[in-house]
MIFI-859936 format. One line per field, with one value per residue (C-alpha): residue in three letters; x, y, z. Coordinates in steps of 0.2 Angstrom, whole numbers, plus 5000, padded with zeros to 4 digits. Layout:
<rs>
aa: c(ALA:...)
u: c(X:...)
v: c(Y:...)
w: c(Z:...)
</rs>
This chain:
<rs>
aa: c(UNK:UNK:UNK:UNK:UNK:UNK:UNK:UNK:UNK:UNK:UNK:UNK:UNK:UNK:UNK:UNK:UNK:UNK:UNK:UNK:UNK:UNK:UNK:UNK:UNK:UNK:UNK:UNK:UNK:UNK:UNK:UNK:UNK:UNK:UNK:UNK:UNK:UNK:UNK:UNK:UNK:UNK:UNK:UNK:UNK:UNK:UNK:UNK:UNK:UNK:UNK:UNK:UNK:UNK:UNK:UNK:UNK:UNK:UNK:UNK:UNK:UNK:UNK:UNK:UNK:UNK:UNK:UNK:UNK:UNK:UNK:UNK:UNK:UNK:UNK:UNK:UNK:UNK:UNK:UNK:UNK:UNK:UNK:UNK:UNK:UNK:UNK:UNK:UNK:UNK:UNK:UNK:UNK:UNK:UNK:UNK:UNK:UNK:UNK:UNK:UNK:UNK:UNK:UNK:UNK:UNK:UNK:UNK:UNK:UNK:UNK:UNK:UNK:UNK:UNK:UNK:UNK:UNK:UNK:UNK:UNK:UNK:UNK:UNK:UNK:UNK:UNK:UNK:UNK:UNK:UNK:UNK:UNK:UNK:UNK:UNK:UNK:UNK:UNK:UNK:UNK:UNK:UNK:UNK:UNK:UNK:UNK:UNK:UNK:UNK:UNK:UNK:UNK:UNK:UNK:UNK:UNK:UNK:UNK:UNK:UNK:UNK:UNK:UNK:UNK:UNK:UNK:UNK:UNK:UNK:UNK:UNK:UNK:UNK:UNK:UNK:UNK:UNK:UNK:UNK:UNK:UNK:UNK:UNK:UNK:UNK:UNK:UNK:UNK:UNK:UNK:UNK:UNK:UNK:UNK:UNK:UNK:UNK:UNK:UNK:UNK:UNK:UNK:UNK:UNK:UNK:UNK:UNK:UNK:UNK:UNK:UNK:UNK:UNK:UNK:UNK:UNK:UNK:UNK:UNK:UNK:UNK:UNK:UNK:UNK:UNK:UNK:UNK:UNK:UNK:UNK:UNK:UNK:UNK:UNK:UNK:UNK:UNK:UNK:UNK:UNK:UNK:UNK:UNK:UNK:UNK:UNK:UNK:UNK:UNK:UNK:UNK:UNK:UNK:UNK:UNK:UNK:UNK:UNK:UNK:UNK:UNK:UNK:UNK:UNK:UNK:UNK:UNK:UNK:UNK:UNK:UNK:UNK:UNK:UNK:UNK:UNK:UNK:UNK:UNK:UNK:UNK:UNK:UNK:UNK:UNK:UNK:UNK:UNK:UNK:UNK:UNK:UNK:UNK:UNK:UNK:UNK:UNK:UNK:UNK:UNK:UNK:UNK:UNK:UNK:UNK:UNK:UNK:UNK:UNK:UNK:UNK:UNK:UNK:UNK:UNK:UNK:UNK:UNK:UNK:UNK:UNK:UNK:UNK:UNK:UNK:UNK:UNK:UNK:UNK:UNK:UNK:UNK)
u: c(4937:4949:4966:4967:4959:4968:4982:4991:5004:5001:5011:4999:4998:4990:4991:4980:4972:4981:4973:4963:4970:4967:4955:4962:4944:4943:4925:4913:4896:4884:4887:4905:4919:4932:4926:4942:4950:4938:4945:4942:4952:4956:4949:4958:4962:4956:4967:4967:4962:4963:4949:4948:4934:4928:4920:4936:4947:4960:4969:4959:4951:4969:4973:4969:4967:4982:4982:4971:4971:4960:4949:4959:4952:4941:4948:4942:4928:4922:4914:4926:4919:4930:4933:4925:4938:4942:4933:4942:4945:4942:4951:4946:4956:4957:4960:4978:4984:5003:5005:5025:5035:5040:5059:5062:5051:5050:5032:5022:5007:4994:4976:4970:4951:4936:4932:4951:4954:4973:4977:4989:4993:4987:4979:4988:4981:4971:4978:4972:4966:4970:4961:4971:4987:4975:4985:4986:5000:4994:4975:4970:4985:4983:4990:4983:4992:4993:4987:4999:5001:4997:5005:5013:5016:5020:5018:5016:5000:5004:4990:4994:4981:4967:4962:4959:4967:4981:4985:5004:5012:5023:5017:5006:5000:4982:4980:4968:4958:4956:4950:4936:4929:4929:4925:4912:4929:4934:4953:4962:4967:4978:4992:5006:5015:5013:4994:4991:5001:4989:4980:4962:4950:4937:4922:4922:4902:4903:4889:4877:4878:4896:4909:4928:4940:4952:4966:4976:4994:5004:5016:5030:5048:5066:5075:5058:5063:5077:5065:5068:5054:5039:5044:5043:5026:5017:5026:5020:5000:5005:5009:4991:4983:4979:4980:4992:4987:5001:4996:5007:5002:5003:5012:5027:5042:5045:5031:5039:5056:5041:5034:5052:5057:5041:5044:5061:5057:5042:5056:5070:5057:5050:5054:5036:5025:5033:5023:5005:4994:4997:4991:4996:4985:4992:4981:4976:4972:4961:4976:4982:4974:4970:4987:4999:4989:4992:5012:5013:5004:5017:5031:5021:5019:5037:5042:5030:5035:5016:5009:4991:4989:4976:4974:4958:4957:4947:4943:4935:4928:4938:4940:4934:4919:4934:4947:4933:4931:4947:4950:4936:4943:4958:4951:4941:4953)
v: c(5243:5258:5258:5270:5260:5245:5246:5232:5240:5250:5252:5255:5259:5249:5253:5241:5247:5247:5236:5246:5247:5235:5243:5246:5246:5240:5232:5245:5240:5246:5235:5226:5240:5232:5218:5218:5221:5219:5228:5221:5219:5229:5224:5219:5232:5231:5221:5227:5212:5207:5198:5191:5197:5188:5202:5215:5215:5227:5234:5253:5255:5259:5273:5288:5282:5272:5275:5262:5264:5250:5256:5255:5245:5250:5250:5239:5243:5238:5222:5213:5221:5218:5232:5231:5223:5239:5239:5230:5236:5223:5228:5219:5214:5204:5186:5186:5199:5197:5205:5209:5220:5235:5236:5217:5215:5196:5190:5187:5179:5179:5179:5168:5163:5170:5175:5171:5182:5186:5198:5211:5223:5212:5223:5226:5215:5222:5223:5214:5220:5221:5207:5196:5200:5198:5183:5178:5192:5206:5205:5224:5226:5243:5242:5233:5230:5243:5240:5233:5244:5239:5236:5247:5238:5248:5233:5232:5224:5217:5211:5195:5194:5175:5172:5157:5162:5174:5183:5183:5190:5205:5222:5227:5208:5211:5202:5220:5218:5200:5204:5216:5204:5188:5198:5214:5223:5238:5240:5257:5248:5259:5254:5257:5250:5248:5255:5241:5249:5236:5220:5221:5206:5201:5186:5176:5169:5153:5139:5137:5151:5146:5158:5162:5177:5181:5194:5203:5206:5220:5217:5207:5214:5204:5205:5207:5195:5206:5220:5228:5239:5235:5217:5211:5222:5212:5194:5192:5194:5179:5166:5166:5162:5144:5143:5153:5160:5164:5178:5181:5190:5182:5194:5190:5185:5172:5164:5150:5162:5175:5160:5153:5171:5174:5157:5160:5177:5164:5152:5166:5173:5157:5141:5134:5143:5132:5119:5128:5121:5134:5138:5148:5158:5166:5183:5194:5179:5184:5192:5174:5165:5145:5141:5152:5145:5127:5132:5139:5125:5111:5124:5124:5107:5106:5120:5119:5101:5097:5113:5115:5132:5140:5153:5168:5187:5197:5209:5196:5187:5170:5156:5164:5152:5138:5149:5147:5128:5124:5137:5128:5110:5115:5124:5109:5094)
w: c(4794:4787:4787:4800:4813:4810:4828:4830:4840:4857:4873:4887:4907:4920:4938:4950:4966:4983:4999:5013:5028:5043:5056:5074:5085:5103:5105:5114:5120:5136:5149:5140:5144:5136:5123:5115:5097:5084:5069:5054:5038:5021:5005:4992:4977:4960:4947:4928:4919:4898:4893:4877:4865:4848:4841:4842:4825:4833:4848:4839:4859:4866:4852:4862:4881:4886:4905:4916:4935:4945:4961:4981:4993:5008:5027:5039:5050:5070:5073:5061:5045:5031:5016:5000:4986:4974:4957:4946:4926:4912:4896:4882:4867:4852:4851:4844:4856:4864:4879:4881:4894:4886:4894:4892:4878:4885:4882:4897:4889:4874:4873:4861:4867:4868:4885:4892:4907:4914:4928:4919:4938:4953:4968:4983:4997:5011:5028:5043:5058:5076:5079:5071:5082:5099:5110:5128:5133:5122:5123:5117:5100:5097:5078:5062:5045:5032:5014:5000:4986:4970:4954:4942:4923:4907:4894:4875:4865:4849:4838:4827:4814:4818:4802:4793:4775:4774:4756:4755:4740:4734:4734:4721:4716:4715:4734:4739:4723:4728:4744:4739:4725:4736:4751:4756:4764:4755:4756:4746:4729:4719:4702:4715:4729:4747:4744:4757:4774:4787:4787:4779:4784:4775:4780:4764:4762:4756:4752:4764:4776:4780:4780:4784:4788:4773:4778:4765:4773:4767:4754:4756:4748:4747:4766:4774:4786:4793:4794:4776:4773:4786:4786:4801:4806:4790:4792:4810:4806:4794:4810:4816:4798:4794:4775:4764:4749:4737:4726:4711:4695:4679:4669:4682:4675:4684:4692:4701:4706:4714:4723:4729:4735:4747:4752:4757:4768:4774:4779:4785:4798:4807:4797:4809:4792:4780:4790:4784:4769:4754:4737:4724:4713:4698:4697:4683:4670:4660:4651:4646:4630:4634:4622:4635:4649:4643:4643:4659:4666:4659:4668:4682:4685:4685:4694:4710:4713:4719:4727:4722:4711:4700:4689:4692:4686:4702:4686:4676:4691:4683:4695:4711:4716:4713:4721:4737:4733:4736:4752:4761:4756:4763:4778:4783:4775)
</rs>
């Protein structure tokens, strides 16, 4: 998936369909002069409808057509024949998708199931007909309901990243290298930062024909929290991930104040992701000799007080099948 087709923001239009009108008809037959009212009623009109999809990764559909108008409802007919219901429109998202009012920006509801079906603009109700009003003092009602109109809703989709492991670290830490070796995605990879502007997800294959998604969010800076840089468009695809992956270089210069720091913004924007198993990996080292290694583990030991970490190199392809060991332990603990 490229960058570019990566939307997890879009404000979209949906009008539903208005109800058909309630038929006025008088029963004509030979023989039967006046059989009385007999108009039927209005269909229904189309609702717009998000369904959730498994197989979408992002709200990329809604980048060019943003307006969605549902089919009206048919008038009734003679002989009590209701109107056809109008077409409904099914527009399906990814699971992750929030669906807000873009005025109040209150959240009506999220889709988070495959298959998960919520009415976004309800259509309008058909009108009855005459035949309903019909009683013993006005036997021939010469008027039938009109159809209610639809809905009108101007609402915005937000995409928060399902994955099962989400790479957090500061920009330029190696987390898109990562991804490309453990994974077959193919995020831009450059020596500066914010090369990483969206989420890239990768399937991780692991032993026997198993798999998991991997997502490497976009760099994380100091105040991201309050919004400082893109923060709070990266730190919300973090919520959905079930695993944390803490990616900090080893030529740092301090390893555990890095880890403290992202922890921090972490905590700052929704104190619930503390709550997430994490893991830290010290990238890039293969630039370490076993003496330093065995230093910066005794600090370590110290400093992390008891979260699990490792050290790999995505260059040197060093500690990857443990680095995917461990995920999946944690994954499935």
């Amino acid at each position: 998936m490229t960058e570019g087709n990566f939307v997890d923001y879009v404000k979209i239009y949906a009008e539903s369909g208005k109800g058909g009108k309630g038929s006025v008809h008088l029963h004509r037959e030979k023989y039967i002069t006046k059989g009385g009212p007999d108009g039927g009623d209005g269909g229904r009109g189309g609702h717009i409808i998000l369904r959730g999809n498994e197989n979408l990764w992002t709200l990329v559909t809604f980048k060019f057509k943003k307006h969605f108008k549902a089919g009206h409802g048919e008038h009734g007919s003679k002989s009590r024949s209701t109107g056809s219901d109008g077409e409904d429109v099914y527009l399906d998202v990814p699971l992750g998708t929030v669906v807000k009012d873009s005025e109040t920006l209150e959240i009506l509801f999220e889709i988070t199931e495959h298959g998960e079906e919520r009415i976004l603009a309800e259509g309008g109700m058909g009108g009855r007909g005459n035949w309903h009003f019909k009683t013993s003092t006005n036997q021939t009602p010469r008027y039938a309901q009109p159809g209610i109109p639809g809905q009108e809703v101007e609402v915005i989709l937000e995409l928060k990243v399902l994955a099962d492991v989400g790479l957090v670290g500061f920009p330029n830490a190696g987390k898109s290298t990562l991804l490309s070796v453990i994974t077959s995605a193919k995020p831009k990879i450059a020596d500066y930062e914010f090369t990483t502007l969206k989420p890239n997800l990768g399937i991780v294959e692991y032993r026997d024909f198993q798999s998991f998604v991997m997502a490497d969010i976009p760099g994380i800076i100091e105040g991201a929290a309050e919004g400082k840089g893109l923060g709070h468009y990266f730190l919300r695809h973090i919520e959905r991930n079930a695993t944390l992956l803490f990616l900090i270089p080893a030529d740092s210069d301090d390893i555990a104040k890095e880890y403290q720091i992202l922890l921090d913004e972490l905590r700052r924007y929704n104190p619930e992701l503390l709550d997430k198993e994490r893991l830290v990996a010290i990238s890039k080292s293969d630039m370490l000799d076993q003496e330093l290694i065995d230093e910066m583990t005794q600090e370590l030991d110290k400093e992390l007080k008891g979260i699990p970490y490792m050290f790999i190199s995505s260059v040197a392809q060093q500690g990857i099948t443990e680095l995917k060991d461990k995920l999946w332990a944690m994954l499935n603990n």
